[in-house]
C-alpha positions in Angstrom: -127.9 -43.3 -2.5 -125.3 -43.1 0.4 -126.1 -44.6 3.7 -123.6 -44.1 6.5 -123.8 -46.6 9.1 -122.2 -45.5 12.8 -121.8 -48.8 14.7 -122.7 -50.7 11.9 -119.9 -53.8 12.3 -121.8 -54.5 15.6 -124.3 -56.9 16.4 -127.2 -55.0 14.7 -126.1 -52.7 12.6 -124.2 -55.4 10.8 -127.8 -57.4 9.9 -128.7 -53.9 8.5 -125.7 -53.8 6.5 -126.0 -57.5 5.2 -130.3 -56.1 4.4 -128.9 -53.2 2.8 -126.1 -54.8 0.7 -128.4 -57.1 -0.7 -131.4 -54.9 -1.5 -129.4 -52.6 -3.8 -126.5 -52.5 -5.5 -126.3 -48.9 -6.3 -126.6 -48.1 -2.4 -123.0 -47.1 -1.1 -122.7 -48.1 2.2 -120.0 -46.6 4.2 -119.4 -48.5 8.3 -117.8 -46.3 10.7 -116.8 -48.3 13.7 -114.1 -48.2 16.3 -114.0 -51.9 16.4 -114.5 -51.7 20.5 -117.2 -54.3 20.4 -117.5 -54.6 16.3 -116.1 -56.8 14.4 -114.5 -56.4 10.8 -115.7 -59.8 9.2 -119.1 -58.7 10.2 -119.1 -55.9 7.9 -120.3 -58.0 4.7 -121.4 -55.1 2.2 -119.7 -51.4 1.5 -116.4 -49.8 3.4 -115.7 -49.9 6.9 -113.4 -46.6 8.2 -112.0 -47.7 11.4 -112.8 -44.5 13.4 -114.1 -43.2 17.0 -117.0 -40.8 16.8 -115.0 -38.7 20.0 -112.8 -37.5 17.8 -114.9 -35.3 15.9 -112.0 -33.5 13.2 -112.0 -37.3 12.2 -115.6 -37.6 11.5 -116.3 -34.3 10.3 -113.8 -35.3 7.4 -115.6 -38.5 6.8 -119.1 -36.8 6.6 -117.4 -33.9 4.2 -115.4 -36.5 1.5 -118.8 -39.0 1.9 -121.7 -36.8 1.6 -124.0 -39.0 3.2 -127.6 -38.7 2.0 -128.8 -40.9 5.4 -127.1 -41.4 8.7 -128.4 -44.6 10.5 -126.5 -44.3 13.8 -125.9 -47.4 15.9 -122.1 -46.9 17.9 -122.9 -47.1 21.4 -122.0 -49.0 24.6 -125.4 -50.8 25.8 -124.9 -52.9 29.5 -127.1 -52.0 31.7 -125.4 -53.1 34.8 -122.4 -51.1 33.1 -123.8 -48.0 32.9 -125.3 -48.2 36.7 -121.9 -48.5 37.6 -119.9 -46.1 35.2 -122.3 -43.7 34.1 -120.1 -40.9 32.9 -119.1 -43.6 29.9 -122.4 -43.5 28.6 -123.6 -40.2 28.3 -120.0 -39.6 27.4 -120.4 -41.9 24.7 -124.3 -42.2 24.0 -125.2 -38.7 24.8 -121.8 -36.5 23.9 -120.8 -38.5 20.6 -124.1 -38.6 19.1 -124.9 -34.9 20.0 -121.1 -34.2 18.3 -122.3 -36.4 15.3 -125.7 -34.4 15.0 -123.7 -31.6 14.8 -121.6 -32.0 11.7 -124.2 -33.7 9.7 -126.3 -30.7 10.3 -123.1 -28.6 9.2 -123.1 -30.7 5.6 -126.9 -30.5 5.4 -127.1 -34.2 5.8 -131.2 -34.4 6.8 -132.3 -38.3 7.7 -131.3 -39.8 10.2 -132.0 -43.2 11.8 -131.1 -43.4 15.9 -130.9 -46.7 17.7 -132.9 -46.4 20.6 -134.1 -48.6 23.5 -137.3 -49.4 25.4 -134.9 -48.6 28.3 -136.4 -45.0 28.2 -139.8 -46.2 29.8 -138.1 -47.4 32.9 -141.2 -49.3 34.5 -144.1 -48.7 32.4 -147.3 -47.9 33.8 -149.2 -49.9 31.2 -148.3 -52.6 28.9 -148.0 -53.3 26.0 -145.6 -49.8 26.0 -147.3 -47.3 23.5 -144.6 -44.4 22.4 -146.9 -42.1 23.9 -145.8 -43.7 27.2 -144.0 -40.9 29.8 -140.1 -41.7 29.6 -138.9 -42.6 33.4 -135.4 -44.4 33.0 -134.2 -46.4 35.6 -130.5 -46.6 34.4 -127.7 -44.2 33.0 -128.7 -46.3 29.7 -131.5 -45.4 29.6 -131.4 -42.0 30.3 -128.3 -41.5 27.9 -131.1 -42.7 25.6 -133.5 -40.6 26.0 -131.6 -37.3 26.1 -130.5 -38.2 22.6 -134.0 -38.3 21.8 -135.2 -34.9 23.3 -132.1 -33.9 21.4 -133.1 -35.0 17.9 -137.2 -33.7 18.9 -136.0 -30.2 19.6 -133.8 -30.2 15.9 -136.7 -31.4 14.0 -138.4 -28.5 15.5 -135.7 -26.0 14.8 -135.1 -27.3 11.1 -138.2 -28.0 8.7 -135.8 -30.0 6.7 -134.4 -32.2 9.6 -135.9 -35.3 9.8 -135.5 -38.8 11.8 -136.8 -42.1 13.1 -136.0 -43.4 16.9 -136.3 -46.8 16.9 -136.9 -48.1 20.3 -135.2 -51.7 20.4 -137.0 -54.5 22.9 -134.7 -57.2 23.5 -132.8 -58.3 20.2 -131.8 -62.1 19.7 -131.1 -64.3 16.8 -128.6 -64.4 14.2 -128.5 -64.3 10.2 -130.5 -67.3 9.6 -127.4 -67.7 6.8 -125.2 -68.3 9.8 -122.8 -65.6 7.8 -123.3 -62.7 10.9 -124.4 -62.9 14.7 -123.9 -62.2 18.1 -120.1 -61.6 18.7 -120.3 -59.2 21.8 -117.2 -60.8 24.2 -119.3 -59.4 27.0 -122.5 -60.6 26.0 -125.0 -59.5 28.9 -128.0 -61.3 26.5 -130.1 -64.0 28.5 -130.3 -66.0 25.2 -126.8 -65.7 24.4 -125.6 -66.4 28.0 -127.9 -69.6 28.3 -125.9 -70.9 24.9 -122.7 -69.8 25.9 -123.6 -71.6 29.4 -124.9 -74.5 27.3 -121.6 -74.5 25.1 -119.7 -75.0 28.1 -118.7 -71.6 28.0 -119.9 -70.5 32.0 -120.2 -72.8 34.4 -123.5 -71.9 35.4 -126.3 -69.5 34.2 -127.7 -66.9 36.4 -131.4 -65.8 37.1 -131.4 -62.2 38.6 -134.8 -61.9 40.6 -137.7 -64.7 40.9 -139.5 -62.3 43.0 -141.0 -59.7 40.4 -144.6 -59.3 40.0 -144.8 -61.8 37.3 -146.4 -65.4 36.9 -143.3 -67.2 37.8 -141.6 -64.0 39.4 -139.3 -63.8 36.6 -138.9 -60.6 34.1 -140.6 -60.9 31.1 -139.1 -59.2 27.9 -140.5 -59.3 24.4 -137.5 -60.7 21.9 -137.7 -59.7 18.2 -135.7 -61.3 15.9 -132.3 -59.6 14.7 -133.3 -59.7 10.9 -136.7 -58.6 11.9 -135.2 -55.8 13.7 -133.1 -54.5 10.7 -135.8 -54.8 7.9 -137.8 -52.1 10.8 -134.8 -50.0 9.4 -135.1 -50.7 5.9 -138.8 -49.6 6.3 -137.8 -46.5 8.4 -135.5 -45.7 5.4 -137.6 -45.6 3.2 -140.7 -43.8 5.1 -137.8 -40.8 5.4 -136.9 -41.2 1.5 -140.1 -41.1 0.7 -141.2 -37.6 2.9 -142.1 -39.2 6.0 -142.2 -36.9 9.2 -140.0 -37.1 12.2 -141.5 -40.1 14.7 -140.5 -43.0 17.1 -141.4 -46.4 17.0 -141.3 -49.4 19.1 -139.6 -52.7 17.8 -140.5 -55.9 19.2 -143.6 -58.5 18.3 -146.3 -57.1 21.4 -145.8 -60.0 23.9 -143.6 -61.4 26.0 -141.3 -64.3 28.0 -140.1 -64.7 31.1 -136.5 -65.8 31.7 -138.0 -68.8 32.9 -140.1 -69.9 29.7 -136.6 -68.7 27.9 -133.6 -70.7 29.4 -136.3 -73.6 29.2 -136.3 -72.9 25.4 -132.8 -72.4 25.6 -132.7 -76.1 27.0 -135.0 -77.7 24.6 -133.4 -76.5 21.6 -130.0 -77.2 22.7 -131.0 -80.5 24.6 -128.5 -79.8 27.2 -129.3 -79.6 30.9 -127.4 -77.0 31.9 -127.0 -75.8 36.0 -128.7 -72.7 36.2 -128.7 -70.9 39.3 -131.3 -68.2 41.3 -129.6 -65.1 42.7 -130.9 -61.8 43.3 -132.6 -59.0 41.4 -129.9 -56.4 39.1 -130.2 -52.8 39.7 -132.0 -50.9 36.6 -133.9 -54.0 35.3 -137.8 -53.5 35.1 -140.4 -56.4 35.4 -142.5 -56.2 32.0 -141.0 -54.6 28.8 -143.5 -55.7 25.9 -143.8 -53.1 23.2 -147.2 -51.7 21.4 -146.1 -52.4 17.9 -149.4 -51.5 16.1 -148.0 -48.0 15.2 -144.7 -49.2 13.4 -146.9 -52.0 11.8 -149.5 -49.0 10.6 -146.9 -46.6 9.6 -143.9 -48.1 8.2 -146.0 -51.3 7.1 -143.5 -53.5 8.8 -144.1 -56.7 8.4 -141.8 -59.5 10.7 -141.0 -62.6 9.8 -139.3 -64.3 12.5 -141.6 -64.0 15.5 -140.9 -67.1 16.8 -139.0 -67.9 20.2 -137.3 -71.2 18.9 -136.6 -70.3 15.4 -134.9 -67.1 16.9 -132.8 -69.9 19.9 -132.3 -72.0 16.9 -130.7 -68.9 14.4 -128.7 -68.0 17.8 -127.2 -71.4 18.5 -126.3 -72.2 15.1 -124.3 -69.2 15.5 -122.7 -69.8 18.4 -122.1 -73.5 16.9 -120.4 -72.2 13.8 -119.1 -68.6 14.9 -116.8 -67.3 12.2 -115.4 -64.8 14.5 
């Protein structure tokens, strides 16, 4: 089997590289990556083609020499505050690109695909935990660039019996390869956890709490972390629901509950045992209060089981990282 992974020397899709690699031998793994944010060394199984998904004579060639049985597509630019103020970069490069990439794997009659989504396209739920039946109301260009991908892939399905795929729909992703071989390597890390160990490290002089005046016990945001690894065996499962016939669906990825930044930089703290100064400033534009996912459908469907869901194992995995980073 061929998997082409877009993205895939990046924070995540590396840790579904690493899954895959090991799994199989006799799946060929091709990583197409511009290396913007990505890192080579991460890449630990299969080929990486250094290669920008705008320039679409370059990835139509790929796709055509490859023949990719499934396309698990991560390449992406994901800041929040980023895309509030430059929007045009990400449905330029979230929306555009993956619409451009659609296109030529529908050209080679390349049928799975695997998107990386976000729980960005709820905006402020109405109820949570967040079901995937939840209306879509993004609050930031993120989001939104998001979500259009989604209709995008909804209305192929329909078009195209044979056409099938799998949004994932990320909550907040923390931890590193419990191997310490692969983690976190983003230079602009916007991640509470990896800022609050950065600002432990020494790295930032002090960490910053946007908001202590949402409608939450300690006026915090809450978020629900899943574990990296636990977030790529979801895509291992959601390979193998397409491989084995599985219809087109979405699924939330997170563990059904959540922490506020509070109860997290005081993890952060205890696990580290370093005091560090954090400081109370105001609220971000485009950040909701709650995001806790409903994960009874992808545990139902794609029998996905997690291992990790733990807050201190998933600090500890992330420190020891940022302890022993090999890049």
């Amino acid at each position: 089997m061929k998997v082409l992974i877009t993205g895939g020397a990046g924070y995540i899709g590396s840790h579904v590289v690493k899954l895959l690699g090991q799994l199989n031998s006799d799946i060929d793994i091709l990583v197409v990556d511009n290396l913007s944010t990505g890192h080579k060394e991460a890449v630990l199984y299969g080929k990486l083609i250094k290669a920008d998904l705008e320039y679409t004579g370059i990835i139509e060639k790929i796709i055509k020499d490859f023949k990719p049985d499934v396309v698990i597509h991560f390449a992406a630019s994901i800041e929040v505050a980023e895309s509030v103020q430059n929007p045009v970069k990400y449905y330029k490069n979230n929306t555009a690109n993956t619409i451009n990439l659609l296109e030529i794997i529908k050209k080679y009659k390349v049928n799975k695909f695997i998107f990386s989504s976000t729980a960005a396209v709820y905006g402020n739920p109405k109820e949570v935990p967040i079901k995937e039946t939840a209306s879509l109301s993004p609050i930031n260009p993120y989001g939104q660039s998001k979500a259009f991908v989604e209709e995008v892939l909804r209305d192929l399905s329909k078009s195209d019996k044979d056409f099938k795929y799998v949004s994932l729909r990320y909550f907040n992703v923390a931890g590193a390869d419990p191997e310490g071989k692969i983690g976190q390597s983003y230079k602009n890390a916007t991640h509470l956890i990896t800022r609050a160990l950065k600002t432990a490290k020494g790295e930032y002089e002090k960490l910053y709490i946007f908001g202590t005046d949402y409608p939450t016990k300690d006026g915090t945001c809450i978020r629900d972390y899943i574990h990296v690894v636990d977030l790529a065996q979801a895509h291992l499962d959601a390979l193998s629901y397409l491989l084995e016939g599985g219809e087109s669906d979405i699924f939330n990825c997170g563990y059904g509950y959540g922490y506020s930044v509070k109860e997290v930089v005081d993890t952060v703290k205890k696990i580290t045992r370093i005091d560090f100064p954090v400081e109370e400033t105001d609220r971000r534009p485009g950040d909701p209060a709650v995001l806790v996912a409903d994960n009874t459908k992808i545990k139902d469907v794609l029998d996905w089981k997690p291992n990790y869901d733990d807050l201190e194992f998933i600090v500890k995995t992330a420190w020891n990282w940022e302890q022993n980073r090999r890049f």
